[in-house]
Each structure stands twice: as structure tokens, then as C-alpha cells.
C-alpha positions as CSV (number, residue, x, y, z in Angstrom):
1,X,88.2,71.9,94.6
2,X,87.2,74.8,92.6
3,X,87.2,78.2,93.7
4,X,85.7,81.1,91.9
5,X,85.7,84.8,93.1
6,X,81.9,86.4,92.9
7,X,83.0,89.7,94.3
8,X,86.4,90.9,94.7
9,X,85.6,94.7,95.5
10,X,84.9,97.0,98.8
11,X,81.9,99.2,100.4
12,X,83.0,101.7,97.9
13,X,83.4,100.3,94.6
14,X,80.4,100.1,91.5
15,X,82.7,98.2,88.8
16,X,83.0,95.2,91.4
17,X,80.5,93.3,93.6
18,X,81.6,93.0,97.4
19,X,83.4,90.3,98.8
20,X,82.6,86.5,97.7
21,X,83.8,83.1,97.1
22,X,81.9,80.4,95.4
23,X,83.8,76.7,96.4
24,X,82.8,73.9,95.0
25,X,83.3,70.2,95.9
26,X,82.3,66.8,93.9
27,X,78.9,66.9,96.1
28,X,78.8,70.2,98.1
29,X,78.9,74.3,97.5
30,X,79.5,77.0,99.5
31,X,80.4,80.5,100.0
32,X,82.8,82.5,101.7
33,X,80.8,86.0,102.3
34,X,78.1,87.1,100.3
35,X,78.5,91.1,99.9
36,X,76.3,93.5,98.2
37,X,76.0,92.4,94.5
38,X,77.2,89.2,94.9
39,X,73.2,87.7,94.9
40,X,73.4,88.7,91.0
41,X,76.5,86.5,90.4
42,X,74.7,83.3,91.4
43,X,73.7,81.0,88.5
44,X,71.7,79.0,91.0
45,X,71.8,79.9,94.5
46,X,69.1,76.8,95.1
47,X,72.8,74.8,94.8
48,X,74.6,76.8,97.7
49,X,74.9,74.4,100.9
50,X,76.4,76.5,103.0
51,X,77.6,80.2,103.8
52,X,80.5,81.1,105.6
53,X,80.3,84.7,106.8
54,X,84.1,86.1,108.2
55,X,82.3,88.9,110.3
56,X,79.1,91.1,109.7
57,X,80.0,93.7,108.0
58,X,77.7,94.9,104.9
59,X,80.0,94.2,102.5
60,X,80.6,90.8,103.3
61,X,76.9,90.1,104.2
62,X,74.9,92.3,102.1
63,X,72.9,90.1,100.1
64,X,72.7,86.8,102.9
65,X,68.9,88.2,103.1
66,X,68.5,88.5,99.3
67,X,69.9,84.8,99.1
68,X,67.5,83.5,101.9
69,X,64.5,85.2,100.6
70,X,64.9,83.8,97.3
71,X,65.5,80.3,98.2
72,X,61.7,80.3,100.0
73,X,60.4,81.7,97.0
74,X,61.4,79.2,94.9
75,X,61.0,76.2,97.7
76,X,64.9,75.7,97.9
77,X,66.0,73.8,100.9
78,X,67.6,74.6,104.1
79,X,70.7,76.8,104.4
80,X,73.7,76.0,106.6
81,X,75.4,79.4,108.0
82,X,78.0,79.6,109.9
83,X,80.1,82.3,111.5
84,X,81.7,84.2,114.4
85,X,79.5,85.2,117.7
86,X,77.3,87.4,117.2
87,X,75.6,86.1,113.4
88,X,72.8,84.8,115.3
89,X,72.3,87.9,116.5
90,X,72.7,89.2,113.3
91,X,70.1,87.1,111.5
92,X,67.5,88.1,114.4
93,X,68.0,91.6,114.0
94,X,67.3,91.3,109.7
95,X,63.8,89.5,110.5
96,X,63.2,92.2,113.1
97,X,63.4,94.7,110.5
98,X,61.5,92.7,108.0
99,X,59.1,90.8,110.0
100,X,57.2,89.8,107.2
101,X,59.9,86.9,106.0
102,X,60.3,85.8,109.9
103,X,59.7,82.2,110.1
104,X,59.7,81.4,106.1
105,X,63.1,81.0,104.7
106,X,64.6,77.8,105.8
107,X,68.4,78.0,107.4
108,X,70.2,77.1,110.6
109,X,72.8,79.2,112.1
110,X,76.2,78.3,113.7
111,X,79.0,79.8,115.6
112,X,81.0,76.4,115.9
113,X,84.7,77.3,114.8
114,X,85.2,74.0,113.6
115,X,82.7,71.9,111.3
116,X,82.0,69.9,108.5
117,X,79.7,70.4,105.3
118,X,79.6,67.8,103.1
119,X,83.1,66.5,101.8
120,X,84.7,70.5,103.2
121,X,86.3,70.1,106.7
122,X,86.8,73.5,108.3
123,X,88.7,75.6,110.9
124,X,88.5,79.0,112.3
125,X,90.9,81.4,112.9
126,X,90.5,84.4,114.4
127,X,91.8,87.6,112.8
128,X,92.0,90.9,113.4
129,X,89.7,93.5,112.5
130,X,87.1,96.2,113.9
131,X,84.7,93.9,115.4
132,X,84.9,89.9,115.9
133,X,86.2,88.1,112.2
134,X,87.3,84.4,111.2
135,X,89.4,83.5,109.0
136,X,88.5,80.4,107.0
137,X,90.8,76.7,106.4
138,X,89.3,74.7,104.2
139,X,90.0,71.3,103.3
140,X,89.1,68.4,100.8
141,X,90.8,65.5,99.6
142,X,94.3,66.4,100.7
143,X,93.6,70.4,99.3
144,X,93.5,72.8,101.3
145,X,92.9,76.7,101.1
146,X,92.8,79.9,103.4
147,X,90.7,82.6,103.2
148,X,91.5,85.8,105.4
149,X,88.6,87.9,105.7
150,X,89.5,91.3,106.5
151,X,92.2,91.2,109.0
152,X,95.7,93.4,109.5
153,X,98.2,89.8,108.4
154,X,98.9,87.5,110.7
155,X,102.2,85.1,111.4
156,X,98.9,82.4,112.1
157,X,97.9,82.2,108.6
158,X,101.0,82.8,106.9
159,X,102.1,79.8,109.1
160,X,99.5,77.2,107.7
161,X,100.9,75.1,104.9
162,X,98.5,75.4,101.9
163,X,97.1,75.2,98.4
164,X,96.0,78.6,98.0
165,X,95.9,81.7,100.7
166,X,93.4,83.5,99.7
167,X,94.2,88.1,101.4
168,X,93.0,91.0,101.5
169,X,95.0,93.7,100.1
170,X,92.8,96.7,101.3
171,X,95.1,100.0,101.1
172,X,98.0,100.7,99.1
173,X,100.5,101.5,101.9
174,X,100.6,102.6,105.4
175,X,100.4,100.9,108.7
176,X,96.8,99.6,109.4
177,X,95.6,97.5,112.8
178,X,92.0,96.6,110.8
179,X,93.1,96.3,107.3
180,X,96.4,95.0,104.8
181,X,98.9,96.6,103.4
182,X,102.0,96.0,101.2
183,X,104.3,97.4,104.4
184,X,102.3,94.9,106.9
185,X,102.0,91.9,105.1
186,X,105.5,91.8,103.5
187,X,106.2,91.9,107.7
188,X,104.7,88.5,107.7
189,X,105.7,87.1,104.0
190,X,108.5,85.4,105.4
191,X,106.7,82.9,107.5
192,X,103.9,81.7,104.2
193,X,103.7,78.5,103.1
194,X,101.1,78.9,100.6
195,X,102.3,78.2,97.0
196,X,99.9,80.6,95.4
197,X,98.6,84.0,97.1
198,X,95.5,85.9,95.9
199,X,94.8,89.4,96.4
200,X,91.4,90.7,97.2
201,X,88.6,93.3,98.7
202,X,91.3,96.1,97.1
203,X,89.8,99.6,97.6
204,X,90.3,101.6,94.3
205,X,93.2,103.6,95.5
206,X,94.7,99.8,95.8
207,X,93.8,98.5,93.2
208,X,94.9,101.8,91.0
209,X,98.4,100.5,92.3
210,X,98.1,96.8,92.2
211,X,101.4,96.3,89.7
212,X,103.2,98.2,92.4
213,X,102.4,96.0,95.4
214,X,103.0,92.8,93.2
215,X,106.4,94.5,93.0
216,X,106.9,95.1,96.4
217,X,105.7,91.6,98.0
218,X,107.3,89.5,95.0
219,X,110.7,91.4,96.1
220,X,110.2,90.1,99.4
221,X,109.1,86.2,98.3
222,X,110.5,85.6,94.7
223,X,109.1,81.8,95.0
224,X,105.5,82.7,95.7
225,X,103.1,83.3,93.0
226,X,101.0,86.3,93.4
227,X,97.7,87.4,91.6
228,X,95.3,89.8,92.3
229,X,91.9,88.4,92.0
230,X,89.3,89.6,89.8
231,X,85.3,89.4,89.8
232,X,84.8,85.9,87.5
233,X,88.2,84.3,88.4
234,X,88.8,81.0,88.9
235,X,91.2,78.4,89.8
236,X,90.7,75.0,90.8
237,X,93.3,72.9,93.3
């Protein structure tokens, strides 16, 4: 399984394209998110299987429209999407306001919280945030990966024994019910059981600190490996 991070940044950041994960399997690709500026990351978005949208908010489902309208342009096939209730909704409300793609690109939605795509089996967790959000467990072969979406941390996914946990790290300290920060997460540290933790969607005052919330959360777990992740990154599990 190979991951690669399309956008790592917020609503608020130019340098960065919002969020976005390309996964790859032997057969199958998908996405986690697809934020504004993420479209231009593609190098062939007639490959992508399958999104997978943690809630609908702009900067994690900017460009879903950009990808769609592109695909019936250039005759791609149909597009799997799946997310929490409420996408559908979603979708309809985008060919409302532009009523002249209704009907053309091909794509199913789904709200299932647990499915299959190709070799990927995959679970749902809700999280929380400022309106309905999933978190994402991904598996393949005996790998496995989290992905948090934006959420305040939860004992739940810290909980979930895995390759990779993949976090926001929105705001460099404070207390935050919608959001995480280096004082709520290290509340929930204790229970990981991830071996590697990437950081993402840091807003700049975050990321302008970044060396100092490795610090903090590496003082709290010595045995977990933490990086911040990067627009371009990759690792594969």
C-alpha cells in the first residue's frame, strides 16, 4: 500500500493545496478528500476508483466537482464516492448550481460506513467535528492505516492497532472541541498503537511551530515515530 499526501494544508493556506490522500493498491486507487488545489496534483485522475470524503467541508471537497467534470470530458469511467449522511445531499446541491453537468459525469454515491473497493476493505468511525465527519480504517493485505479527518482526538482511534495513523494537527495549542491540538492529543497518546503518526491540515500558526509540538507529543510517547506531512510525501506500508 502506498500513500501519498496531495494536499497537506487548510482553508487558509496558498503555499499548500487542501487536504488529500492519494492510496494506492496493486489494482485499485483512491482518495481520502479532495480539497481545493488538490485536482492539479493528479497525474491522472482517469485512474482514481474511488473518493472517500470525511465530511463536506470546502477544503476537503473543493475540487470533487473539478474531478467529476473532467472525467466526462475525457470519457473516464464511473466514480465510486463514499461518505457520511448528507454527501448525497451534497452532490445534488453542486448540479443544482450548475445544472448544465446534471446527468453527465458518471459516479455513484454512498453513505455505507463499511465497504469494499477493490482489494481496500474499509470502516468508519465517527469523529468529532462541526458537522457530521468519518474517520477512515483502511486495510489491504494484512496493512492497515487511519485517517482522521478533522476531529478533536479520540481514545477510538488512538485505540486501533495500525500501520500508519494518519491526524490532524490544526492549532498549535489550546483546548479545541472541533479541531487538534498538542494539549488534546497528548490526552489521548497514551492509548495509540500506531507505529508511525503523521501530522496534517496544520494551519500556518501550526505549522510555524511544528518542531515544538514534535517536542511536546515525542515527550509524551518516546516509542512513536512522528512526522509532519508535507504536500508530495510518501510512504508506502
Amino acid at each position: 500500500m502506498k500513500v501519498t499526501f496531495l494536499g497537506t494544508g487548510t482553508c487558509v493556506d496558498t503555499s499548500r493545496a487542501q487536504s488529500c490522500i492519494l492510496i494506492e493498491g496493486k489494482k485499485t486507487k483512491i482518495l481520502v478528500d479532495i480539497g481545493v488545489g488538490a485536482f492539479t496534483r493528479l497525474r491522472n485522475f482517469n485512474e482514481i476508483n474511488a473518493v472517500l470524503i470525511t465530511h463536506n467541508h470546502l477544503d476537503h471537497n473543493g475540487d470533487l466537482l473539478a474531478l467529476l467534470k473532467a472525467r466526462w470530458l475525457t470519457r473516464g469511467d464511473e466514480l465510486l464516492i463514499f461518505g457520511p449522511i448528507g454527501t448525497k445531499a451534497f452532490l445534488e446541491s453542486l448540479f443544482e448550481a450548475y445544472a448544465y453537468l446534471r446527468r453527465k459525469p458518471k459516479f455513484k454515491v454512498f453513505e455505507d460506513p463499511e465497504f469494499e473497493i477493490g482489494e481496500f476493505r474499509v470502516k468508519t468511525i465517527p469523529t468529532k467535528h462541526s458537522i457530521v465527519s468519518w474517520a477512515y480504517v483502511i486495510e489491504s493485505n494484512g496493512r492497515k492505516i487511519v485517517v482522521s479527518g478533522d476531529t478533536s482526538p479520540l481514545k477510538e482511534l488512538m485505540e486501533i492497532e495500525c500501520d500508519a495513523l494518519i491526524h490532524e494537527m490544526s492549532l498549535p495549542s489550546g483546548m479545541s472541541r472541533d479541531h487538534t491540538t498538542p494539549e488534546n492529543f497528548a490526552e489521548v497518546l497514551p492509548f495509540c498503537r500506531a507505529n508511525v503518526i503523521y501530522l496534517t491540515h496544520m494551519y500556518p500558526q501550526a505549522y510555524e511551530v511544528r518542531d515544538r509540538i514534535l517536542e511536546r507529543l515525542r515527550s509524551v510517547r518516546e516509542d512513536i515515530k512522528f512526522v509532519i506531512a508535507e504536500d508530495g510525501m510518501s510512504f508506502e506500508i
